[in-house]
C-alpha positions in Angstrom: 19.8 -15.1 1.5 17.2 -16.1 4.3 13.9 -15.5 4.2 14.1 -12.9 7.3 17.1 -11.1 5.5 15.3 -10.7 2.4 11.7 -9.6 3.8 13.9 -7.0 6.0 16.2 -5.7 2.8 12.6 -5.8 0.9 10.7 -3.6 3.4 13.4 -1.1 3.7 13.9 -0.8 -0.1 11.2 1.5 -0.7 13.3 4.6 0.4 15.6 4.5 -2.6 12.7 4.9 -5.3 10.8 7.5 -3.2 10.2 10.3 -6.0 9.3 7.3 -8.2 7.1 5.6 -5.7 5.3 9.4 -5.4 4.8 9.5 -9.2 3.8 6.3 -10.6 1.9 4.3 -7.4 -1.4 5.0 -8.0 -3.5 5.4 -4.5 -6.2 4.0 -3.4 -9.9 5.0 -4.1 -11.6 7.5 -2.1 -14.2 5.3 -1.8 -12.6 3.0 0.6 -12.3 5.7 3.2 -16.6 5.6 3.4 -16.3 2.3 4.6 -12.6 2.5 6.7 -13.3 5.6 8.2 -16.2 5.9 11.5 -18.8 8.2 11.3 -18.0 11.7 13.0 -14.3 10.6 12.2 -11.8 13.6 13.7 -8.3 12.4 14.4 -6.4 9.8 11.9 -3.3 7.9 11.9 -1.9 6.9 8.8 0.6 4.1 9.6 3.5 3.2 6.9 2.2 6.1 5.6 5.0 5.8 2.6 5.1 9.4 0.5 1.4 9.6 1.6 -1.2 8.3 -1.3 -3.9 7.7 1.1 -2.8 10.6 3.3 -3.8 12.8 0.7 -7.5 11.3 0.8 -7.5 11.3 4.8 -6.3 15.2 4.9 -9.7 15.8 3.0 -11.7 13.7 5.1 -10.6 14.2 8.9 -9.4 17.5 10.6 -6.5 16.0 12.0 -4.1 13.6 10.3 -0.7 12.1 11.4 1.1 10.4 8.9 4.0 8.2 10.6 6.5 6.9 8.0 9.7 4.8 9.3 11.8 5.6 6.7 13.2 9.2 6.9 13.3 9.4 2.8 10.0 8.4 1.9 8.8 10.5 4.9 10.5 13.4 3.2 8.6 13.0 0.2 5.7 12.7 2.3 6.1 16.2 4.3 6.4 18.2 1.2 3.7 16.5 -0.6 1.2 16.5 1.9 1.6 19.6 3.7 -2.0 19.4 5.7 -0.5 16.3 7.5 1.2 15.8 10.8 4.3 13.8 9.3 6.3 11.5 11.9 9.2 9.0 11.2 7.9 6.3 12.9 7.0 2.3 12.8 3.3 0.9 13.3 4.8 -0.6 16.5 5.5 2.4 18.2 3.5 5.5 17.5 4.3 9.0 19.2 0.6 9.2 20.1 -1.2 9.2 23.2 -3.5 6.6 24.4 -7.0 6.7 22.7 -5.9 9.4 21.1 -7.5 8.6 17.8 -10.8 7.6 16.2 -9.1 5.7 13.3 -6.0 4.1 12.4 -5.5 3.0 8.7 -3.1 2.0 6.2 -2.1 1.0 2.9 -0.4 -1.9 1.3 2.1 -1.8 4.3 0.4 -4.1 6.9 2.7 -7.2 5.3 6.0 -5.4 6.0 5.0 -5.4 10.0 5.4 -7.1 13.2 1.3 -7.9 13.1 0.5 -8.6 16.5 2.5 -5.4 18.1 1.2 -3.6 15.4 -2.3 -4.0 16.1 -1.9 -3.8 19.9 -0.1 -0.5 19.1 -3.5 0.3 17.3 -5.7 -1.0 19.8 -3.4 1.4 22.5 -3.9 4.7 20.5 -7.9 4.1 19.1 -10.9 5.5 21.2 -13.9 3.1 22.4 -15.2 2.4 18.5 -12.6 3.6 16.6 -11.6 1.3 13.7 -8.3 -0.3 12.8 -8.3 0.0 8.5 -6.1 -1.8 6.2 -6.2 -2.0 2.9 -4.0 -3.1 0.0 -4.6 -1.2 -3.7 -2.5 -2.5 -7.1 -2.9 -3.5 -10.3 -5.1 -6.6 -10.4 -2.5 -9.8 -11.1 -4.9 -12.2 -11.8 -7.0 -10.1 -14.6 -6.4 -12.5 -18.1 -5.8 -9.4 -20.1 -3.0 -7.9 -17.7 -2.0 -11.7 -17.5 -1.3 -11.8 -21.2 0.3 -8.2 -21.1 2.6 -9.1 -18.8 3.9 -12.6 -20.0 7.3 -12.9 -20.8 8.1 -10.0 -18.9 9.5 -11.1 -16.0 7.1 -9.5 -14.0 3.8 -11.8 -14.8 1.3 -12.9 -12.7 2.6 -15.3 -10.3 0.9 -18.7 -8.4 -0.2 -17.5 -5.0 2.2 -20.3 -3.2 4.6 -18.4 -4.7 4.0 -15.1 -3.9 5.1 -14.7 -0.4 3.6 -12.1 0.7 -0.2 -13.3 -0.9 -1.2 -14.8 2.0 -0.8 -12.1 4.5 -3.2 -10.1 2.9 -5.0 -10.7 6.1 -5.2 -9.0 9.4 -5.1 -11.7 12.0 -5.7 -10.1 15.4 -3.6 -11.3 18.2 -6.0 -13.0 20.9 -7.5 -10.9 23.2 -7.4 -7.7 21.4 -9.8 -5.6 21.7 -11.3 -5.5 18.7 -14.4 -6.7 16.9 -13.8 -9.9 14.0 -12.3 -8.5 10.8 -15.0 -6.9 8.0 -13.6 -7.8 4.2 -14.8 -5.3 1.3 -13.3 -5.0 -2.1 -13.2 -2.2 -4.9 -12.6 -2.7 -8.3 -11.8 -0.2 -10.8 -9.6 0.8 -14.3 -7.3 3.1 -14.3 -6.0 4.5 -17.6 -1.7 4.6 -17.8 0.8 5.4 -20.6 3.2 2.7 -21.3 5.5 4.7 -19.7 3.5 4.9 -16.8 3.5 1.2 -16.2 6.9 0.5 -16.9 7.3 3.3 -13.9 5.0 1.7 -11.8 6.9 -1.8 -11.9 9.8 -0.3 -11.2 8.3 0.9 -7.4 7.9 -2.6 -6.3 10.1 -4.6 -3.8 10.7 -7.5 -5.6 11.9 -5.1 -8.6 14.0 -2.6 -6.4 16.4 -4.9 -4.7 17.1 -6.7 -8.1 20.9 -5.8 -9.3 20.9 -3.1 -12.0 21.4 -6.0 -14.6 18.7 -7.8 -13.8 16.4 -4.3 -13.2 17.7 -3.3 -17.2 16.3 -6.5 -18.7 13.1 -6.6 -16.7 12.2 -2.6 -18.0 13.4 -3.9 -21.7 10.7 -6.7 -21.2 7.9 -5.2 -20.0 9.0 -1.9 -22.4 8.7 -4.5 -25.4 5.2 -6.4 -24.2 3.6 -3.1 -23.5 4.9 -2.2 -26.9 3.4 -5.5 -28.8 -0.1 -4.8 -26.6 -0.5 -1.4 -28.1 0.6 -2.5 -31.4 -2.2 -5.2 -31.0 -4.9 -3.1 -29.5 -4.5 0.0 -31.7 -4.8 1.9 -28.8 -2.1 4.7 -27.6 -2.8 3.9 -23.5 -3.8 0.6 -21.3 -6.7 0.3 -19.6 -5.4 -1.1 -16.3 -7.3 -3.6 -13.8 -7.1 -2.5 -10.5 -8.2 -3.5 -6.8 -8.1 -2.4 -3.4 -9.2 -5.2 -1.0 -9.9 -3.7 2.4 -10.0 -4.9 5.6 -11.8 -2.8 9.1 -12.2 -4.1 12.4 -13.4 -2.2 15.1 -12.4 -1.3 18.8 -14.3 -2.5 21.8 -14.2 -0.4 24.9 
């Protein structure tokens, strides 16, 4: 399979886990949305909005909030989840918004499954003079030795960054002469308590895990089912304390 066949079947995968994706991603904090959002912030766009874990947090932090979701399943999730939100099926590329229609446009863990530079001059198109293009990407924390240990031998263990293909697009690169300020960098760090069940959920939301044949998917869960198992066995403890970090990026619109 090619590299552009696979990051294409990847990107639309998400669709066919969508209650799943809704009950085991955790979102991001609320914190990052002090330093995303611009002071006085009133109309949000939340681009690849998914089934809306950081639409929730915007609803309660801006009077107006559009959600745009390209895929129509996850974007049904969305709508009845998030009622307080505008939901639209649309791509980052092409919003139905009007120009400078928008004080901030934001997103989260999505920014790697666009085109970047049509995305941000798509962003650049709908933001207001000093509105702020926000992306931000929130998981479990890979390279945390205890997780590391927790996850070996389960197939789903932390992996080298050269062979992660999508590590090193956790960047915004700006196309040049966009109008936008140089890219800010701020990172959260937190632990979030799961269930073993939880986690085995969880794993079973990502990409690389969804488009695996149903073999494959049935020996990964008995893997990770049987490390989480050992780890609590080990620890004494009946939950995991989970490693967890949202690395966000902010740049800001010039007028």
């Amino acid at each position: 399979m090619t590299a552009p066949h696979d990051q294409a079947r990847r990107a639309s995968s998400f669709g066919a886990v969508a209650e799943d994706y809704d009950r085991f991603r955790p979102g991001p904090p609320v914190e990052a949305l002090a330093w995303l959002l611009p002071y006085g912030c009133r109309d949000v766009v939340d681009i690849g909005a998914g089934t809306g874990a950081l639409t929730r947090l915007l609803v309660g932090a801006a009077p107006r909030v559009v959600a745009a979701e390209p895929d129509s399943r996850m974007a049904a999730v969305l709508a009845h989840r998030v009622p307080g939100a505008g939901v639209v099926t649309a791509r980052a590329e092409e919003l139905p918004l009007r120009d400078r229609s928008c004080d901030a446009v934001v997103g989260s863990s999505m920014w790697h499954w666009v085109d970047e530079e049509r995305a941000a001059l798509e962003a650049a198109r709908v933001l207001r003079p000093g509105g702020v293009l926000g992306i931000l990407w929130s998981g479990w924390d890979r390279s945390d030795p205890a997780l590391a240990e927790l996850l070996a031998g389960s197939g789903l263990a932390a992996r080298p960054a050269d062979a992660d293909p999508h590590r090193h697009r956790r960047q915004v690169r700006l196309p040049a002469g966009a109008p936008f300020s140089e890219v800010e960098t701020h990172l959260l760090q937190w632990t979030l308590t799961v269930t073993a069940s939880d986690l085995v959920g969880l794993a079973g939301t990502y990409s690389g895990f969804i488009v695996l044949p149903e073999t494959e998917k049935a020996r990964v869960r008995r893997e990770l089912t049987d490390a989480v198992g050992r780890h609590l066995a080990n620890t004494g403890a009946s939950e995991i304390e989970l490693p967890m970090r949202c690395l966000c990026r902010r740049a800001v619109r010039g007028d």
